[in-house]
C-alpha positions as CSV (number, residue, x, y, z in Angstrom):
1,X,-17.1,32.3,-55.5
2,X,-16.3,28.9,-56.3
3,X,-14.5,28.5,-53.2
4,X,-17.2,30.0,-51.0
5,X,-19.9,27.7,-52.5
6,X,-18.1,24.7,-52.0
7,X,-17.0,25.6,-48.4
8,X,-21.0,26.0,-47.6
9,X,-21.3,22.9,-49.3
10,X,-19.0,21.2,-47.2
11,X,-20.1,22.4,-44.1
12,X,-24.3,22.0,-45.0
13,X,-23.5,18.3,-45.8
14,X,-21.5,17.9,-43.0
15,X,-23.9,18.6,-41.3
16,X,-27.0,16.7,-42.5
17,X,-24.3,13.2,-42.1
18,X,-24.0,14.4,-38.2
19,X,-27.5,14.7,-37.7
20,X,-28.5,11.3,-39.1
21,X,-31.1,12.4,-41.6
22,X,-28.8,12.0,-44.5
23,X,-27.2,8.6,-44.8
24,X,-24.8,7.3,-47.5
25,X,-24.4,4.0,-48.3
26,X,-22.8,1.5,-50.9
27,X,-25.0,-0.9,-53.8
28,X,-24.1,-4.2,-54.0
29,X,-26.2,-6.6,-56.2
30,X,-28.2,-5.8,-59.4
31,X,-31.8,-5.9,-58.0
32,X,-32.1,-2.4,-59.1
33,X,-30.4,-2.5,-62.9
34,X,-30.8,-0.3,-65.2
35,X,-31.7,2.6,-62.3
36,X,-29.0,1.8,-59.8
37,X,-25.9,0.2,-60.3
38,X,-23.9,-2.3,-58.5
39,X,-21.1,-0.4,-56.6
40,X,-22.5,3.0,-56.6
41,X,-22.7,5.4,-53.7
42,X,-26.3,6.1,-53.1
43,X,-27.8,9.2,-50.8
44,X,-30.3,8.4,-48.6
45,X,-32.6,10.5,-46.6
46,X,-34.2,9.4,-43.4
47,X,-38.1,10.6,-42.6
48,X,-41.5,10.0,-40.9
49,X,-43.3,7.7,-44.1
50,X,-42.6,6.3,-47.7
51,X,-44.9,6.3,-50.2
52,X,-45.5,3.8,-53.4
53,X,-42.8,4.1,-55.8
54,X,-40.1,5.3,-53.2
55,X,-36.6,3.5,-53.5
56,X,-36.0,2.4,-49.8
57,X,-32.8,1.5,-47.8
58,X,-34.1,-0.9,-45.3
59,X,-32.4,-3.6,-43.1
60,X,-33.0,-7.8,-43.0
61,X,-31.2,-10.4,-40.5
62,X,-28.3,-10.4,-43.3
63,X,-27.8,-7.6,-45.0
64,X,-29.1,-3.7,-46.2
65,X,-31.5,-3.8,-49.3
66,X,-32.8,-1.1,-51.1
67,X,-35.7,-1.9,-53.4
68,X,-38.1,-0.3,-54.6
69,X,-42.1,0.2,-53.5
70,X,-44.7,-1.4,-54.6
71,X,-47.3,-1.5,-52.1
72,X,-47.5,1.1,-48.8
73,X,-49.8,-1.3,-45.8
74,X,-50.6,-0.1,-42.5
75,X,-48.0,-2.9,-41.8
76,X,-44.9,-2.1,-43.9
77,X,-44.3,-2.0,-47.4
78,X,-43.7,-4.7,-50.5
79,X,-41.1,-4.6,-52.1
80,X,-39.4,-5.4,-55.4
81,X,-35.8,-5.1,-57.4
82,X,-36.5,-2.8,-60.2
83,X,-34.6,-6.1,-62.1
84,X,-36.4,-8.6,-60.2
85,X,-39.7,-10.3,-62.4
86,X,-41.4,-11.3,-58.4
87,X,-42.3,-9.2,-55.5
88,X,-40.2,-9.3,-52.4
89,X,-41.2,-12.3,-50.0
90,X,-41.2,-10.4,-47.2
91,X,-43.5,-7.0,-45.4
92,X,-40.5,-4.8,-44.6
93,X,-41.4,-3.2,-41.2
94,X,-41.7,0.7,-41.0
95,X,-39.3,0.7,-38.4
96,X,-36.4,-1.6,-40.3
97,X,-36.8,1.6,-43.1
98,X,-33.3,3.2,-43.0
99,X,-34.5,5.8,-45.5
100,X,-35.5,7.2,-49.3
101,X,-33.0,7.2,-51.9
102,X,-32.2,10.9,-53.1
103,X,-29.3,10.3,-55.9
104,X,-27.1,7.9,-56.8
105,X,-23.8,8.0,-58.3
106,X,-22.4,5.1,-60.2
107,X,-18.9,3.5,-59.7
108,X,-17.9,5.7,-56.6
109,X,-19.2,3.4,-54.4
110,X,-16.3,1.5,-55.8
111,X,-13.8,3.8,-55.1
112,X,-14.7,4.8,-51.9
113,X,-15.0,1.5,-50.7
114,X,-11.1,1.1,-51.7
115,X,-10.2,4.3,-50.7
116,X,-11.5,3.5,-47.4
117,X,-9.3,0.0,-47.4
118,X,-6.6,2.2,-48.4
119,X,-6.5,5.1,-45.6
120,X,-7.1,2.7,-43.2
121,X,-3.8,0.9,-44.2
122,X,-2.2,4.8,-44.1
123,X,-4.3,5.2,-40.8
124,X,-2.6,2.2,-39.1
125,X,0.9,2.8,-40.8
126,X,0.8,6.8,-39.3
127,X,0.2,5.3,-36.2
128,X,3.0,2.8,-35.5
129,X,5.5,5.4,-37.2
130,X,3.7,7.8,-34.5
131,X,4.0,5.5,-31.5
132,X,7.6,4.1,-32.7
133,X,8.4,7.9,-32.7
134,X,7.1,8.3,-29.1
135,X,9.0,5.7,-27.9
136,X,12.5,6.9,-29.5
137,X,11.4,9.9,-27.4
138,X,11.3,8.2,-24.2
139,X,14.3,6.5,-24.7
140,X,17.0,7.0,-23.0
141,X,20.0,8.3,-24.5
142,X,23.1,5.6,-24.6
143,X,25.8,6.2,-23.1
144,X,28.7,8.2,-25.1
145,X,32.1,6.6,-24.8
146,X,32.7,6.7,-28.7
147,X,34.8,9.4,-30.1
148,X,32.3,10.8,-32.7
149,X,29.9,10.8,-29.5
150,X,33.1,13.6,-28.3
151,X,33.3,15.2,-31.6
152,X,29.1,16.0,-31.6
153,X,29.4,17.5,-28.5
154,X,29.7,21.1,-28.6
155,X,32.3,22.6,-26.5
């Protein structure tokens, strides 16, 4: 049963990641200590509006900050780090809204992020074995003057 419910998992989530509507994405920072850590993996969810107290994903020229609601304008939104004493100084724009924090997961952002750096290095390394394989392939054999080249041969 265990099995079954974790393979409808799988395929449900799987889903919701292909169709955009369910994002994941890494912390970095501690605007939002003690309710999100830095380095944990946080599930977002994508939709039409955000209301006051939300924690939004949303973008800026440099970098992806989720914060927290404070005001909903006809504009946008303020802002603020749950650890920050000031608002925002900026009107995040509806459409710069990547989505609505769901969960959060502490210290798995972390792993991922180095378990990403670590299949990619097993990513490139299958690769050139795979190509350098391929090539041997195309190779053409030497040419077999040797006696043990005579005694591999069968007769």
């Amino acid at each position: 049963m265990a099995v079954v419910c974790y393979f409808v998992f799988s395929i449900v989530f799987s889903m919701l990641l292909f169709t955009g509507n369910l994002i994941l994405s890494v912390s970095r920072g501690d605007s939002m200590i003690p309710t999100i850590q830095s380095n944990s993996l946080d599930v977002l969810w994508r939709q039409n509006a955000y209301a006051f107290g939300d924690i939004i994903a949303f973008k800026t020229p440099q970098y992806t900050v989720l914060h927290r609601i404070v005001e909903a304008r006809t504009d946008g939104y303020i802002t603020k780090g749950d650890a920050n004493n000031v608002v925002d100084p900026w009107i995040v724009p509806k459409q710069d809204v990547i989505g609505k924090l769901i969960f959060s997961v502490p210290h798995l952002g972390l792993i991922l992020s180095y378990l990403s750096y670590v299949s990619m290095f097993f990513i490139v390394l299958s690769l050139i074995l795979f190509f350098a394989w391929v090539r041997n392939l195309w190779r053409k054999p030497a040419a077999c003057n040797s006696i043990s080249c005579k005694q591999n041969t069968p007769i």
